[in-house]
N, C-alpha and C positions, 0 to 999 in steps of 0.2 A: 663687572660693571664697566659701561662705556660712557662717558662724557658725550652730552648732547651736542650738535651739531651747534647751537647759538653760544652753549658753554666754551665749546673750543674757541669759535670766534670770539668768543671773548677771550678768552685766554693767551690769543692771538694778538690781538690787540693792545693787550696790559705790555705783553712781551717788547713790543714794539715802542715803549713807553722811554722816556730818557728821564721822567722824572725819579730822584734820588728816592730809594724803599723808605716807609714810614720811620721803620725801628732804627732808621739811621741819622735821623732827625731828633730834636729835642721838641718837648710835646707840645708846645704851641704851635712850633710849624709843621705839628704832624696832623695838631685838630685843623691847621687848613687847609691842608691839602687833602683829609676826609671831608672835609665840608665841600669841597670842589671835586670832589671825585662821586662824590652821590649825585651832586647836583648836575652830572654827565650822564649818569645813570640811571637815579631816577624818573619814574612818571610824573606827567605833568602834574599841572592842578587837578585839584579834585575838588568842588564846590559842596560846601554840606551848608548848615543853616546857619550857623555862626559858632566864632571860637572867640575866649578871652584867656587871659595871662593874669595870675592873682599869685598871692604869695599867702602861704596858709603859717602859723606859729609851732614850732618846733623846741624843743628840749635845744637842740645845738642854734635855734636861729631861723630866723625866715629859709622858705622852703616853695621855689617857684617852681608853680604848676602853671599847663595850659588845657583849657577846657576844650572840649568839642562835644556841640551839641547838633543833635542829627536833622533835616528840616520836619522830621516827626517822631519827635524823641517815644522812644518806647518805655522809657521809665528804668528802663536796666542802666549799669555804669559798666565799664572797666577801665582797670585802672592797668597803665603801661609804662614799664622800665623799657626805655631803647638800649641797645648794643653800642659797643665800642672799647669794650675789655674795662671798662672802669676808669680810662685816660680820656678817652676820645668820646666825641656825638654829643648831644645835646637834646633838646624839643624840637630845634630845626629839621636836625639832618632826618627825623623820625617824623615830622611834619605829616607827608603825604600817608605812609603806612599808618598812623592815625587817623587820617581822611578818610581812611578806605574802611578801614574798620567800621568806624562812626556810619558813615554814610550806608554800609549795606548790612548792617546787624541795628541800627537804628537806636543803640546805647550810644547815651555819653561817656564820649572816651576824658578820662585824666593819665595826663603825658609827666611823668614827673621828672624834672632838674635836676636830680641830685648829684653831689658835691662829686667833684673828680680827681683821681691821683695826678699827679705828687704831692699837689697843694692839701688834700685831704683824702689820708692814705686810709686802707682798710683800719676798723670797719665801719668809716663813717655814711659809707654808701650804704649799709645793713642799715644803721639808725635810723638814715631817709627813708628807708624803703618800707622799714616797721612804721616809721611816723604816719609819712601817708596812708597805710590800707586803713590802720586805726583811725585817723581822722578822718577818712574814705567814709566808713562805715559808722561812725558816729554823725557826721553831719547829711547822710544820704537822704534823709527827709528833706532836711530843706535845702535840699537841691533836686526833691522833686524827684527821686531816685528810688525805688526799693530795698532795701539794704539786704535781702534775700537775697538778689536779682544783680550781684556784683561779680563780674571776672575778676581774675588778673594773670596777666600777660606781658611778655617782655622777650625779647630776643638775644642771643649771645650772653654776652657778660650780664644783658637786664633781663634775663630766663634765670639765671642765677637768682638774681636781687629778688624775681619773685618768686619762686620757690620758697629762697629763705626767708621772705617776708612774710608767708602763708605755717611755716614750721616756728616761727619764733611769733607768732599771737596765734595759736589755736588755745581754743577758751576763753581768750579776751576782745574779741568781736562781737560787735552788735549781734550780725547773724554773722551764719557760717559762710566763705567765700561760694558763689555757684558752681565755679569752674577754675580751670589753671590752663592758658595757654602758654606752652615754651615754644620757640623757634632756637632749632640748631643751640639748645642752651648751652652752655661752661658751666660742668657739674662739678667735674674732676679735679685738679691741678697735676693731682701724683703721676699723670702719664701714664698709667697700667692698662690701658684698653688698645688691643690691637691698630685701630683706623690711627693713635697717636703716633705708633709706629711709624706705621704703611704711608701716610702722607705728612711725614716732615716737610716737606717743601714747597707743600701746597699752598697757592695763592687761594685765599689772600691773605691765610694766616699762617705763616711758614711758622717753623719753631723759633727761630729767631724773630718775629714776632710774638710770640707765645711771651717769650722770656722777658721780651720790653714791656708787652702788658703787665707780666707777674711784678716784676724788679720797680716798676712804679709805682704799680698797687698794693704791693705787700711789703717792698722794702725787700734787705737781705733776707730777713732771717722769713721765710714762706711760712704761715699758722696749717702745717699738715695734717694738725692732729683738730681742728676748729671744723664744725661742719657750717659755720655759716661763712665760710671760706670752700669748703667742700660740703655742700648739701648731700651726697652720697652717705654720709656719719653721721647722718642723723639716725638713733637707735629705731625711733617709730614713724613710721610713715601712715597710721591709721588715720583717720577722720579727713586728710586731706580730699578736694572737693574734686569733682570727675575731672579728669586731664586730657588735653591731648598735645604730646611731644610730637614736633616735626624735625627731623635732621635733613641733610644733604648727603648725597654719597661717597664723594670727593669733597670732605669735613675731616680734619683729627677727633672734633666733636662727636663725631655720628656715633659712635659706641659708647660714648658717656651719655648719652639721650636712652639710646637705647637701653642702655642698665637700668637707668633709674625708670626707665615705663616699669621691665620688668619687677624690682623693688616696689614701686605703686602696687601693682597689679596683685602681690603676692600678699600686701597687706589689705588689700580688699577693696582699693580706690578701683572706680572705674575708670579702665587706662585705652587711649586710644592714639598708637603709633604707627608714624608713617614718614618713609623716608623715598625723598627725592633722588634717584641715584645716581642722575647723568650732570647732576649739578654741583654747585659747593656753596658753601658758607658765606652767608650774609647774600645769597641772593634774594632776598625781600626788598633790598635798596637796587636793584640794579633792572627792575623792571620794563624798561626803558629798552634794553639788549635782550633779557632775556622773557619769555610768554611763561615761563616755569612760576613765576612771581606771580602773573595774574593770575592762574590757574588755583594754583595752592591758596592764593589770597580770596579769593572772589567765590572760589566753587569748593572751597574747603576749608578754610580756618572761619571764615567771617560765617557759614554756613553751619559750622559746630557749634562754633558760641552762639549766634540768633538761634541754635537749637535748647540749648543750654540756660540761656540766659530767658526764652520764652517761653518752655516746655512747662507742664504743668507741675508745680513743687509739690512734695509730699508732706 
């Protein structure tokens, strides 16, 4: 695999960067300097019909969500965990990629908040993530939703959150989820997949970031043997709803997406994987530099789900 011509320049560009690395910062000044580093990189606006901010009731405590409603809503939802290892990001920095979604699959997107390490270490982000789909799909009537007709979706550390959110309530869902969208998810921690290897040092998640995300989120002692820490351990993958994992090719990721398509696939979900190869990790934010975002965004993930989410149910 070769790194694309816009990837290098970017890579070029970071290079050239005098700002101090994230993992070398403590985590508030490292959420702003991601909140300023998307906001370089990101696409502009994206205009859809309207969005609000509400806060839904939770087992641990109010739990803010932001809506986005399409300017012709199709009646489908999904629901999105954004990236950022469980430290970092927000509904902000994930703003636009929920504009995008909304806007060309014509579901209401819910973006959800949930609590972030240090301040609240694993698994409080699982609790959120369980909260929402459950409340997702209990209140999808009156919000005007199908509750058939629900993705869920999330990128990096929030391709984890919904995974595990989709393994920890099968059975206890109004209906069944429609679909599972990961981007470049964090299945793994234990490091056993070749690409963890091969690109230690890869921007923009070196291993030594790896380890600031872990050591925040998990504390010393890492839950290796917990699959809603590593969703790879989960014993059954049956009933989950059709998937499609996307990785990056220059990702430590890429091989832990990969396994787990395969893991899908073998228990009988319909699995559909696809890897970006000349790019890396967490290009969905950086749209702005790189056309690989719009691409996979516009003419393929938002194009799955509107297939997913409006195909005819059985």
């Amino acid at each position: 695999m070769k790194l694309d011509r816009e990837t290098e320049a970017l890579l070029f560009w970071v290079s050239s960067s005098k700002t101090k690395p994230l993992w070398r910062m403590d985590h508030e000044k490292a959420r702003a300097e991601y909140r300023r580093s998307i906001s370089k990189t990101d696409v502009g606006p994206i205009e859809i019909g309207s969005t609000r901010d509400f806060n839904i009731a939770t087992p641990a405590g109010a739990l803010q969500m932001r809506e986005y409603i399409a300017p012709v809503p199709s009646g489908a939802g999904i629901l999105f965990f954004h990236g950022g290892g469980g430290v970092l990001g927000d509904i902000d920095t994930h703003d636009m990629l929920c504009r995008a979604l909304c806007l060309d699959t014509g579901a209401t997107v819910f973006s959800v908040d949930y609590r972030l390490a240090p301040e609240h270490p694993f698994p409080a982000a699982v609790y959120d993530g369980v909260a929402a789909l459950e409340w997702l799909t209990a209140a999808a009537e009156d919000l005007s939703i199908d509750p058939a007709r629900i993705a869920v979706a999330g990128d990096s550390a929030g391709g984890s959150l919904a995974a595990v959110a989709l393994h920890e309530t099968k059975g206890r869902l109004v209906a069944p989820a429609a679909a599972q969208l990961l981007i470049y998810p964090a299945l793994d921690l234990r490091a056993k997949q070749p690409s963890r290897k091969e690109l230690v040092d890869q921007f923009p998640i070196p291993e030594d970031m790896l380890y600031w995300f872990f050591n925040h989120y998990f504390g010393l002692a890492w839950p290796i043997a917990d699959p809603r820490a590593i969703p790879a351990l989960y014993n059954d993958d049956s009933g989950l709803p059709p998937t499609l994992i996307i990785t990056a090719g220059f990702d430590p990721f890429r091989d832990e997406g990969f396994e787990y398509a395969e893991r899908l696939a073998a228990a009988g979900v319909p699995v559909e994987y696809e890897c970006y190869e000349g790019t890396v990790h967490g290009f969905m934010n950086m749209g702005r530099m790189l056309r690989v975002a719009y691409r996979s965004m516009r003419l393929r993930m938002s194009a799955w789900l509107k297939e997913q989410l409006d195909g005819p149910r059985a």
